[in-house]
N, C-alpha and C positions, 0 to 999 in steps of 0.2 A: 760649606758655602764659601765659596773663593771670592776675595774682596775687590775687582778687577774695576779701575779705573775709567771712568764714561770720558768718553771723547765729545768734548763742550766746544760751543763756539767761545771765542775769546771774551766778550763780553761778559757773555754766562761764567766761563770760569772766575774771571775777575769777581763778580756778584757775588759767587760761591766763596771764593777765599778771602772776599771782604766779611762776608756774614760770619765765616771762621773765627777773623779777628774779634769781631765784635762778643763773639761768645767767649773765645781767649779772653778778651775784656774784663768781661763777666764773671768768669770763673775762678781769672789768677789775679785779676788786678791791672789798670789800665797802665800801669808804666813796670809790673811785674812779668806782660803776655811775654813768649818768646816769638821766634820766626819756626823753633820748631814744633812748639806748641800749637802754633797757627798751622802749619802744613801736617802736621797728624787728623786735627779737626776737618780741613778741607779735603784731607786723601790726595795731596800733591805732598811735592819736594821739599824742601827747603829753601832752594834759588827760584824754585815758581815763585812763591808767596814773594820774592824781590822785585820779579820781572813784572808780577801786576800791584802789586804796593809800594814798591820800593825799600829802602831800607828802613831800620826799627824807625826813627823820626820821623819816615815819612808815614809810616804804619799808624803810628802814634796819632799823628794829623789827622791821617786821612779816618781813621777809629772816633777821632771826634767829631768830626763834620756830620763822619754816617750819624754818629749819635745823634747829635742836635738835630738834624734835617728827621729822624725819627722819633726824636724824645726817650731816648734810652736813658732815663733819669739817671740811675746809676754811676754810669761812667759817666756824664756831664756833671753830676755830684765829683766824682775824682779829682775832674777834669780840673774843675773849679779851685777845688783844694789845693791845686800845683800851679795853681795861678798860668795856669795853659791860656796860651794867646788867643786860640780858636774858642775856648769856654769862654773867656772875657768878653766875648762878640752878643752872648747870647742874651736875650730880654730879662728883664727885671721879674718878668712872673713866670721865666723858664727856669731860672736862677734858684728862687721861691719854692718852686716844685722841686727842682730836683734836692736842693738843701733838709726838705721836710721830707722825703723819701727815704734819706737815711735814716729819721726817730720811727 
């Protein structure tokens, strides 16, 4: 079975190589992901994952935002840890959750 690349609209792709990161996230650790770790996961490039996330910092960002806006406790637990400007944004009983998530 030949692993042959879907032609997405741009949106969808971005969507896709976001949900990559978040599982990069996940897996390696939120300031451990790489850009090529992320573009293995998505089944794109290397420079794709730049063109729709931009680079590691912006990757980083934009990883926490999706989290928060989803509650990927997890990585907003990291996030927190590293004293991340986008974690610092988030409520007092999002904060809560995610800190108790790691016991």
């Amino acid at each position: 079975m030949t692993n042959k690349r879907r032609r997405l609209e741009p949106d969808d792709r971005r969507t896709e190589v976001m949900r990559a990161a978040v599982h990069a996230a996940n897996a390696f650790g939120y300031t451990a992901m790489t850009r090529s770790q992320i573009a293995v996961l998505a089944g794109v490039s290397g420079p794709l994952v730049a063109v729709y996330l931009g680079e590691m910092p912006e990757v980083r960002r934009a990883v926490v935002r999706y989290a928060i806006k989803r509650e990927h406790l997890g990585i907003i637990a990291q996030a927190l840890a590293l004293k991340d400007p986008e974690a610092a944004k988030v409520s007092e009983a999002l904060r809560r959750r995610a800190c108790r998530s790691l016991v």
